[in-house]
KERO-434876 format. One record per residue: residue in three letters; x, y negated, z of N, C-alpha, C in turn. Coordinates in steps of 0.1 Angstrom, whole numbers, padded with zeros to 4 digits, always signed. Each point is the difference from the previous one (the first is absolute). Layout:
N
ALAXYZXYZXYZ...
***
This chain:
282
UNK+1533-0665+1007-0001-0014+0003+0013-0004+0007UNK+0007-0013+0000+0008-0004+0011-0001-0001+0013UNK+0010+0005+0004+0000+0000+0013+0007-0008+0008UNK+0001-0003+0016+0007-0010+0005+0017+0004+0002UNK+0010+0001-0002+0016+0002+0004-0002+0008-0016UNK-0004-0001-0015+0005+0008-0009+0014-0002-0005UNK+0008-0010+0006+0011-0008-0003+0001-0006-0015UNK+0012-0003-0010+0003-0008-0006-0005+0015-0013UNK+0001-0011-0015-0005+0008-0009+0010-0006-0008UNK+0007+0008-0011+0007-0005-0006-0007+0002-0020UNK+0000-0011-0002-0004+0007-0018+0007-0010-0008UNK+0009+0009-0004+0010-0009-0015-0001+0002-0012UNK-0016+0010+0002-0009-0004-0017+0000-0011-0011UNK+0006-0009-0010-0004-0011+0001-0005+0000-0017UNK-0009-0009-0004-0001+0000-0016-0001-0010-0004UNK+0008-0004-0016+0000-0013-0001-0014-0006-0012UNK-0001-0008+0001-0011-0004-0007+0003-0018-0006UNK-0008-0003-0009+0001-0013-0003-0008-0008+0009UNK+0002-0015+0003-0002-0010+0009-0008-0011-0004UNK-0006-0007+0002-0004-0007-0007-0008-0017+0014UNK+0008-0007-0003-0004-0013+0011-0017-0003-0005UNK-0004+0001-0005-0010-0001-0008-0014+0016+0002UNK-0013-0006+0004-0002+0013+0000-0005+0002-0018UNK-0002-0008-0004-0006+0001-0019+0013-0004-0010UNK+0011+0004+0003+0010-0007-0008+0013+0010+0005UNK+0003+0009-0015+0014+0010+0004+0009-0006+0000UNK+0009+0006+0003+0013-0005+0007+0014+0008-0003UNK+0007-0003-0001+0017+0008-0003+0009+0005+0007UNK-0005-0005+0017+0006+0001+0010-0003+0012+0009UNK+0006+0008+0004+0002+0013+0007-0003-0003+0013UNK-0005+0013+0006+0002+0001+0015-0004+0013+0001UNK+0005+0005+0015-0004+0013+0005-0007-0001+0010UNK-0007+0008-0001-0014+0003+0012+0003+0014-0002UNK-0002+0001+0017+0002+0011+0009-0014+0011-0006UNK+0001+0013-0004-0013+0012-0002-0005+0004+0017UNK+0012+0004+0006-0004+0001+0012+0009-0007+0016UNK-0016-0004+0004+0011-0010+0013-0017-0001+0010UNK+0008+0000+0011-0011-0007+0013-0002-0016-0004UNK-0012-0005+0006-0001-0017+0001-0010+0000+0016UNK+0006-0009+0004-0008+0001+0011-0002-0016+0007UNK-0012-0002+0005-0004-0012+0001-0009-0003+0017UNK+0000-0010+0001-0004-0005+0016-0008-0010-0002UNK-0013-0003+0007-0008-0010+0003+0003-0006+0014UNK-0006-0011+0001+0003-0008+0015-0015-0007+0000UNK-0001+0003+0019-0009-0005+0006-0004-0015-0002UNK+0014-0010+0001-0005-0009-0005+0015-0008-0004UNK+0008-0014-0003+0004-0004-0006+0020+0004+0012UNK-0002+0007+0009+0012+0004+0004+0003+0015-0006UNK+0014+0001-0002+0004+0010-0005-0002+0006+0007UNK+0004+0006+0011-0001+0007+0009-0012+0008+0004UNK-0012-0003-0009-0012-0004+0004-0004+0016-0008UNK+0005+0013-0002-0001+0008-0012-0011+0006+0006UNK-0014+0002-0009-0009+0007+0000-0004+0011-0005UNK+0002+0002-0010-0003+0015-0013+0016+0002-0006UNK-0002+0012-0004+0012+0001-0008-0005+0012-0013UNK+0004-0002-0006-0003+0007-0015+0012+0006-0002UNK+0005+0014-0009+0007+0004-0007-0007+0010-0006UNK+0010-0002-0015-0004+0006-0010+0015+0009-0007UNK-0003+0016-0005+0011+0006-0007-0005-0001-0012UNK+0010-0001-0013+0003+0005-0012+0006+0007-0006UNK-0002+0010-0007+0009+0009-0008-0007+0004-0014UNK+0016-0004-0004-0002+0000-0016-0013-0009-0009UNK-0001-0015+0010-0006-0008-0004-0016+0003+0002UNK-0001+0006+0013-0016+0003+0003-0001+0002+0012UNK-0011-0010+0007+0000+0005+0017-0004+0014+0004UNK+0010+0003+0007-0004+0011+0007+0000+0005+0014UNK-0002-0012+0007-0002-0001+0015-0001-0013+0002UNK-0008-0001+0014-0005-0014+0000-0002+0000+0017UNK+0000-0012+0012-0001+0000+0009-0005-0012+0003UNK-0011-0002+0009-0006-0015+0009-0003+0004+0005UNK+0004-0017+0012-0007+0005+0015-0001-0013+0008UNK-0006+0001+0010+0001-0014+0006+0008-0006+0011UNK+0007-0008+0002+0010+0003+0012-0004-0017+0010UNK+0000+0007+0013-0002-0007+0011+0019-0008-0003UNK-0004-0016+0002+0011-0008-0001+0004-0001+0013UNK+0014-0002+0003+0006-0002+0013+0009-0014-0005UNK+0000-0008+0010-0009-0002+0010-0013-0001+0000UNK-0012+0004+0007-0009-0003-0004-0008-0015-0003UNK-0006+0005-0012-0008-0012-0008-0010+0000+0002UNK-0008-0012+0006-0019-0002+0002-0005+0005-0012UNK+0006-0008-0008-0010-0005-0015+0006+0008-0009UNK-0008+0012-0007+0007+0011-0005-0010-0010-0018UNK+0007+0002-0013-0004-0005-0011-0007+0017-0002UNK-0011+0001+0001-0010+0015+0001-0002-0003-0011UNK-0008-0011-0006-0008+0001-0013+0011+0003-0014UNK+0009+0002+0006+0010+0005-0012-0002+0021-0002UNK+0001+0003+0011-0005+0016-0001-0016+0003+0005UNK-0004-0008+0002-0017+0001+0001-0002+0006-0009UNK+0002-0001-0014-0004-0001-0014+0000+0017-0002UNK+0013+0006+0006+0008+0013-0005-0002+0009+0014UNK-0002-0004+0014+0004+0006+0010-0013-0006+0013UNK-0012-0001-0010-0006-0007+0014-0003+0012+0011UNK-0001+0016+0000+0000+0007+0011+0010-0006+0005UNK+0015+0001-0001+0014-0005+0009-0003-0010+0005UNK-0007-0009-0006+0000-0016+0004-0010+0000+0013UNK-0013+0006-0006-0009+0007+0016+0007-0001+0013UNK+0005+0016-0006+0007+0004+0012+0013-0006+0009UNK+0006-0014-0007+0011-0007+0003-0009-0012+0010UNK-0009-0005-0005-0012-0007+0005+0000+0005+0017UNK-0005+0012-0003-0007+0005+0014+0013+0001+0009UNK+0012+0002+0000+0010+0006+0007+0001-0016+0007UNK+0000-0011-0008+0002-0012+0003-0011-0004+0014UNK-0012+0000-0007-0009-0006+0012-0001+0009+0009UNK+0005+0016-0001-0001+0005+0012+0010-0002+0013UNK+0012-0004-0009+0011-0010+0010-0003-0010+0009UNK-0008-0011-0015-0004-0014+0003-0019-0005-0004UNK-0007+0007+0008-0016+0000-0002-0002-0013+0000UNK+0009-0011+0004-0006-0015+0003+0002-0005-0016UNK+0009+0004-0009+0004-0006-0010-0010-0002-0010UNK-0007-0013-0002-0011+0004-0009+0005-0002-0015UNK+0008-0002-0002+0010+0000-0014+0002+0013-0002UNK-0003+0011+0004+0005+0014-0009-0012-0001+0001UNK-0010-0001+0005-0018+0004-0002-0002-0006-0013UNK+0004-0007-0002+0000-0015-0013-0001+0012-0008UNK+0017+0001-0001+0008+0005-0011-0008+0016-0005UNK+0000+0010+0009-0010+0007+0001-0010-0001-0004UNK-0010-0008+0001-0014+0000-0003+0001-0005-0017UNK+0011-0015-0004+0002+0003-0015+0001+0011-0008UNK+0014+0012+0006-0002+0012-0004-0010+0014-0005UNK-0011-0007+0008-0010+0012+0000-0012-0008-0010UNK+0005-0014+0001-0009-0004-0007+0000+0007-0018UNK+0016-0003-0002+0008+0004-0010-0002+0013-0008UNK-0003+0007+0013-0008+0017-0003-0009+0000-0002UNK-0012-0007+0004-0011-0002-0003-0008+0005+0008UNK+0003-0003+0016-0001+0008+0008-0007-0012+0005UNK-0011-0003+0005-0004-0016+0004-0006+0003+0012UNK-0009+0015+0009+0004+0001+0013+0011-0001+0003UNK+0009+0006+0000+0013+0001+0007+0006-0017-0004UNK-0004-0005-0007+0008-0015-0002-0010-0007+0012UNK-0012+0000+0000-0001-0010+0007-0004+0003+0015UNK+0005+0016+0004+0001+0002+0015+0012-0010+0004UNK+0015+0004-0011+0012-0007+0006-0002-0015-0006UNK-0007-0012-0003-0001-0006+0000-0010-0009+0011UNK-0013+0014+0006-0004-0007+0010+0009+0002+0015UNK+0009+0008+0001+0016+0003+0010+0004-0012+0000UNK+0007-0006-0013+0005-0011-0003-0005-0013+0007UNK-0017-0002-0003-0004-0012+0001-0002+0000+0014UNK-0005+0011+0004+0003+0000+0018+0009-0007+0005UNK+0013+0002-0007+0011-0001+0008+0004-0015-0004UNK-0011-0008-0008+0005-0016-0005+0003-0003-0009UNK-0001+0010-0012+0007+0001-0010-0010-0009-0014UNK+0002-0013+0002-0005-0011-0013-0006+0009-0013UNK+0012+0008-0005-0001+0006-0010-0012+0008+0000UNK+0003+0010+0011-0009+0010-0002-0012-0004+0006UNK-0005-0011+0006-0010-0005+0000-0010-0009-0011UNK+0012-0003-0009-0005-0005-0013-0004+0010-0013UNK+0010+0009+0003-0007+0014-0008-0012+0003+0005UNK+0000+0006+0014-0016+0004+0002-0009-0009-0003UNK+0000-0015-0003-0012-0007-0002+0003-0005-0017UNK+0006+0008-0010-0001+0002-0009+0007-0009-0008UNK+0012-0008+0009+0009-0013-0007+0001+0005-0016UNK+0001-0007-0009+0002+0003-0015+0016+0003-0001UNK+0008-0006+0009+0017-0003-0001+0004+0011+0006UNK-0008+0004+0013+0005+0013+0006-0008+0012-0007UNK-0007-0002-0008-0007+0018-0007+0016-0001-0010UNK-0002-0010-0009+0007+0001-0015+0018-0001+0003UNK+0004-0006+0013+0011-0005+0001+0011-0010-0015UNK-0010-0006-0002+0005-0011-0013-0007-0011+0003UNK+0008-0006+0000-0003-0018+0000+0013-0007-0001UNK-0003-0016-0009+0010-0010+0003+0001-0006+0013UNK+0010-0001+0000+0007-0012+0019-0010-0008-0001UNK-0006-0008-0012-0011-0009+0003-0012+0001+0005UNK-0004+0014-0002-0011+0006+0006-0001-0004+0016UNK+0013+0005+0003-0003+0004+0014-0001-0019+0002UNK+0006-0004-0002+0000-0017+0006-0014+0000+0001UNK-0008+0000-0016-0014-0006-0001-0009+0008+0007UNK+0002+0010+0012-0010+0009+0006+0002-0006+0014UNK+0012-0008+0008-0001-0001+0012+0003-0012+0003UNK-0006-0006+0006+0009-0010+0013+0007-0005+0003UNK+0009-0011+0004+0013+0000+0008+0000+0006+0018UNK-0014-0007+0004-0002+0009+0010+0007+0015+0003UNK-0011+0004-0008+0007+0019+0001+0012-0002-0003UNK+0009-0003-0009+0013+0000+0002+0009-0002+0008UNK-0004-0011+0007+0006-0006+0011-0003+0009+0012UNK-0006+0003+0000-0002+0010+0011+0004+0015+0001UNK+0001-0001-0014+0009+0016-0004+0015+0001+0004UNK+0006-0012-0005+0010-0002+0007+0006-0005+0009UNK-0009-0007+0008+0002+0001+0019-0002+0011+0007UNK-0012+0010-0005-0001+0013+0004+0013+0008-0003UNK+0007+0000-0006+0011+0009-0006+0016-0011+0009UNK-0001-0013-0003+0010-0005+0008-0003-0010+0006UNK-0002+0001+0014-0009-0011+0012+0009-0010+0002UNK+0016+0004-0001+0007-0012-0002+0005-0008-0010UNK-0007+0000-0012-0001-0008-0009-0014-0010-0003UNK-0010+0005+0017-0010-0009-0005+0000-0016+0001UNK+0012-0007+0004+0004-0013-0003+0005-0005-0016UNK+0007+0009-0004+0006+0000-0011-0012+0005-0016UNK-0011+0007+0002-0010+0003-0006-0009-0012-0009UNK+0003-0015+0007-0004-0010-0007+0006-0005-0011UNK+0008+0002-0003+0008-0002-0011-0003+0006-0011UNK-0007+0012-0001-0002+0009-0009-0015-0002-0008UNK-0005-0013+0008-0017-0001-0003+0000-0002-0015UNK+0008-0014-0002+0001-0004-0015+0007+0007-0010UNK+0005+0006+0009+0006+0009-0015-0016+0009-0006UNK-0005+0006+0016-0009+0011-0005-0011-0007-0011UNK-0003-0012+0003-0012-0009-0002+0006-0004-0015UNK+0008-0003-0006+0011-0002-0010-0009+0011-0014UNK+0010+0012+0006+0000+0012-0001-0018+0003-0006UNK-0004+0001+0010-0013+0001-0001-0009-0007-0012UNK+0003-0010-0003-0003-0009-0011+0002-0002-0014UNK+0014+0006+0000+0007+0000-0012-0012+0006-0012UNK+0007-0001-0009-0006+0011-0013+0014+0008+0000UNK-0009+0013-0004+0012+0011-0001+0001+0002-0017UNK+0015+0002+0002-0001+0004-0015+0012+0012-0004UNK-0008+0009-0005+0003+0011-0002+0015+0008-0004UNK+0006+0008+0005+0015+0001+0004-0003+0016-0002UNK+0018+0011-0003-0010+0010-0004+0017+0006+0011UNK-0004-0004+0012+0007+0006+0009-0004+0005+0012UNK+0001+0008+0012-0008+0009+0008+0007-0005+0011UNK-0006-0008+0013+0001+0004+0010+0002+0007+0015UNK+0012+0003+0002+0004+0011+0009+0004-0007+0018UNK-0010+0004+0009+0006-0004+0012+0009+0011+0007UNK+0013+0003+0003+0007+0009+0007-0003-0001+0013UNK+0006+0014+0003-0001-0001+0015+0014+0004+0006UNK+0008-0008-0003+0012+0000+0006+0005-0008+0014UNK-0008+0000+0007+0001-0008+0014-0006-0013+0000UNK+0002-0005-0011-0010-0015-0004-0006+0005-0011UNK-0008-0012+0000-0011-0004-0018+0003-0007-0007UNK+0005+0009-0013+0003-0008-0011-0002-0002-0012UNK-0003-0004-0008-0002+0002-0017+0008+0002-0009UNK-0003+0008-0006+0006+0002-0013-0005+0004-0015UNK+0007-0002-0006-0011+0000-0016+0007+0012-0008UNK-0008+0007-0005-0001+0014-0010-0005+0000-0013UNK+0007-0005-0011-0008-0006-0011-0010+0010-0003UNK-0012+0003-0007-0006+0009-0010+0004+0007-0011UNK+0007-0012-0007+0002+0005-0015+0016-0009+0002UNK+0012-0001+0008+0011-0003-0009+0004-0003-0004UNK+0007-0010-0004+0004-0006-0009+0013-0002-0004UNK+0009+0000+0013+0017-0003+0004+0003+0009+0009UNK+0012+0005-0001+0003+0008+0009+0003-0004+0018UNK-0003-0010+0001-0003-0007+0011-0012+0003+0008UNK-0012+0001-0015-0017+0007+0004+0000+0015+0002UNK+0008+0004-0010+0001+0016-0002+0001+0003+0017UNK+0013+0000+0004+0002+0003+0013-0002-0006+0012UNK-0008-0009-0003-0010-0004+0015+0014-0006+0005UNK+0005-0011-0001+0009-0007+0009+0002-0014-0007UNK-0015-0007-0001+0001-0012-0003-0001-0011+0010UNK-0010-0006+0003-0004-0009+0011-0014+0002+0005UNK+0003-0007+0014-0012+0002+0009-0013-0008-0003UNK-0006-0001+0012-0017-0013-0005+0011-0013-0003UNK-0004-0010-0008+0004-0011-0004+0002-0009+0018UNK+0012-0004+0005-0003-0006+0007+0003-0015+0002UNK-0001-0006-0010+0005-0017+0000-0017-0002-0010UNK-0003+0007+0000-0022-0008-0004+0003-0001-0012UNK+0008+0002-0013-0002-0004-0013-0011+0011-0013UNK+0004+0005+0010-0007+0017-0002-0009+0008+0003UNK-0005-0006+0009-0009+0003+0009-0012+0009-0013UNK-0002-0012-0008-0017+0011-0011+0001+0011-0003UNK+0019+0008-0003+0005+0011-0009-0006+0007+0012UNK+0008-0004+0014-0003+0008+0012-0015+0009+0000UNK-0007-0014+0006-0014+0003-0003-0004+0012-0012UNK+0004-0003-0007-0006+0009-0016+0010+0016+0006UNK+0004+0005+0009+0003+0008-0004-0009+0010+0008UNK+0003+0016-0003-0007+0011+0004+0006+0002+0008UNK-0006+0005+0015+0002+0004+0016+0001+0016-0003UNK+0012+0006+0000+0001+0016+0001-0011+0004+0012UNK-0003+0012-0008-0008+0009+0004+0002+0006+0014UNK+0015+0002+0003+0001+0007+0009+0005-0008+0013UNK+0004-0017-0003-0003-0012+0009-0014-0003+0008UNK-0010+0002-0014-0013-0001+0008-0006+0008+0009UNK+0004+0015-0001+0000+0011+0006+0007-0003+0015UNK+0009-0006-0001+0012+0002+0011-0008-0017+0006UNK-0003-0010+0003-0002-0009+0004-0014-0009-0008UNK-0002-0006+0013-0017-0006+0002+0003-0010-0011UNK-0013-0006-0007+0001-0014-0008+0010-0009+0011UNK-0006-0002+0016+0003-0013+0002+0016+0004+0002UNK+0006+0009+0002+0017+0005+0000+0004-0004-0011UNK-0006+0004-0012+0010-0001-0013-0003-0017-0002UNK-0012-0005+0004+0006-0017-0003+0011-0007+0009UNK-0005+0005+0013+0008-0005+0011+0020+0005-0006UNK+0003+0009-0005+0007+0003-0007+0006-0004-0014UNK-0008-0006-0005+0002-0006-0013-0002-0018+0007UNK-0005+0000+0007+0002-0018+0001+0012-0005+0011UNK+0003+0012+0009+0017-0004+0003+0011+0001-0006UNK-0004+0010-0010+0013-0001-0010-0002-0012-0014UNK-0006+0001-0002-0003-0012-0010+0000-0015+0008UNK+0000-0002+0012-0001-0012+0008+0016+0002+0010UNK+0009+0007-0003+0009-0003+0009+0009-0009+0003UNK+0000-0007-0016+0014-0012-0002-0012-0011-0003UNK-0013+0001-0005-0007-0013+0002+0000-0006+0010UNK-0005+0011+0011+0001-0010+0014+0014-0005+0008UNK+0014+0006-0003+0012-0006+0006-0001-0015-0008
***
């Protein structure tokens, strides 16, 4: 197996083969691809580079793997909000055990109980999920008090942004976000009509995913499904619609999985109706 200091590898194996831009359509054009070479790859915690969480490498020789390495790597600086559900799938022992080291630091945090209790859900482990989801709800945790009483959005983690509108209140909202920022509860009025707006529309159906980060604020961003432009492809198009013309596509779209996980209904609207209401109300 690889080891850590194996240093640099050198392979100037190379073979040439025919090319083809096209995967159903030959071609006349040449190129060389390497028989044997390292490729080695990095995940991130979340949308900062710096953010590196797993790392992968793989050897080849003579056009066949023949060594292979993963692992999971604690990011520096440290990151709250680790994207788990990406090695859950491959590594949920690691992911466990990365869980526990966390709340043993920080037992008040009911966001790793969250995240945790998804995990085990995942394994199919439903004691163990819903001990750290009743940890969680102890500690305040919306979510994990909507799981234990069997929310349909918190079991399945799928729903449209319209959902969450048509399940709550402006009340709870408004209160979600005075609880979270006491000195915006002057400024919190402004936001009623948008929510009430919002709330009303008809949604119509958009085949893009939204994502709240946790990069020091709350913000949106859209992840198409299916692609279309290389604009979709790589996730660096635009945010929630914020001048209201757009608001239905909004509505119509799917709330990631791992948003709902990480934040309460009344968070992700309180979060989707400041950003989609920022330049209405100047």
């Amino acid at each position: 197996m690889l080891k850590k200091g194996a240093g640099f590898i050198k392979f100037p194996t190379c073979a040439t083969v025919w090319h083809s831009d096209s995967l159903f359509l030959p071609s006349k054009t040449k190129c060389t691809i390497m028989k044997n070479f390292a490729t080695i790859d990095f995940a991130t915690a979340n949308y900062q580079r710096s953010s590196i969480c797993s790392e992968g490498v793989v050897i080849v020789r003579d056009g066949k793997i023949t060594d292979s390495l993963y692992r999971l790597v604690h990011p520096h600086p440290n990151v709250k909000n680790f994207a788990f559900e990406y090695h859950a799938q491959s590594q949920p022992e690691q992911v466990i055990a990365c869980f526990r080291k966390i709340v043993k630091k920080n037992p008040q945090y009911a966001r790793t109980y969250v995240k945790m209790g998804y995990t085990y859900a995942d394994m199919g482990n439903e004691i163990k999920a819903s001990e750290c989801f009743r940890q969680a709800a102890q500690l305040g945790s919306l979510r994990a008090q909507a799981w234990l009483a069997g929310d349909e959005i918190s079991k399945s983690r799928k729903a449209k942004l319209a959902t969450f509108f048509k399940k709550h209140t402006w009340e709870e909202v408004r209160r979600c976000i005075v609880d979270a920022n006491p000195h915006r509860e002057k400024d919190v009025i402004w936001y009623e009509p948008i929510f009430e707006e919002l709330k009303n529309l008809t949604p119509v159906e958009d085949d893009a995913t939204i994502c709240i980060t946790d990069t020091g604020h709350v913000w949106c961003y859209d992840n198409y499904n299916h692609p279309q432009t290389p604009e979709e492809y790589y996730g660096c198009g635009y945010g929630l619609d914020i001048f209201g013309d757009k608001w239905e596509l909004d509505l119509g779209k799917d709330v990631a999985g791992e948003t709902i996980e990480d934040y309460s209904d009344e968070e992700i609207i309180s979060a989707c109706v400041g950003a989609m209401g920022f330049f209405v109300r100047g």
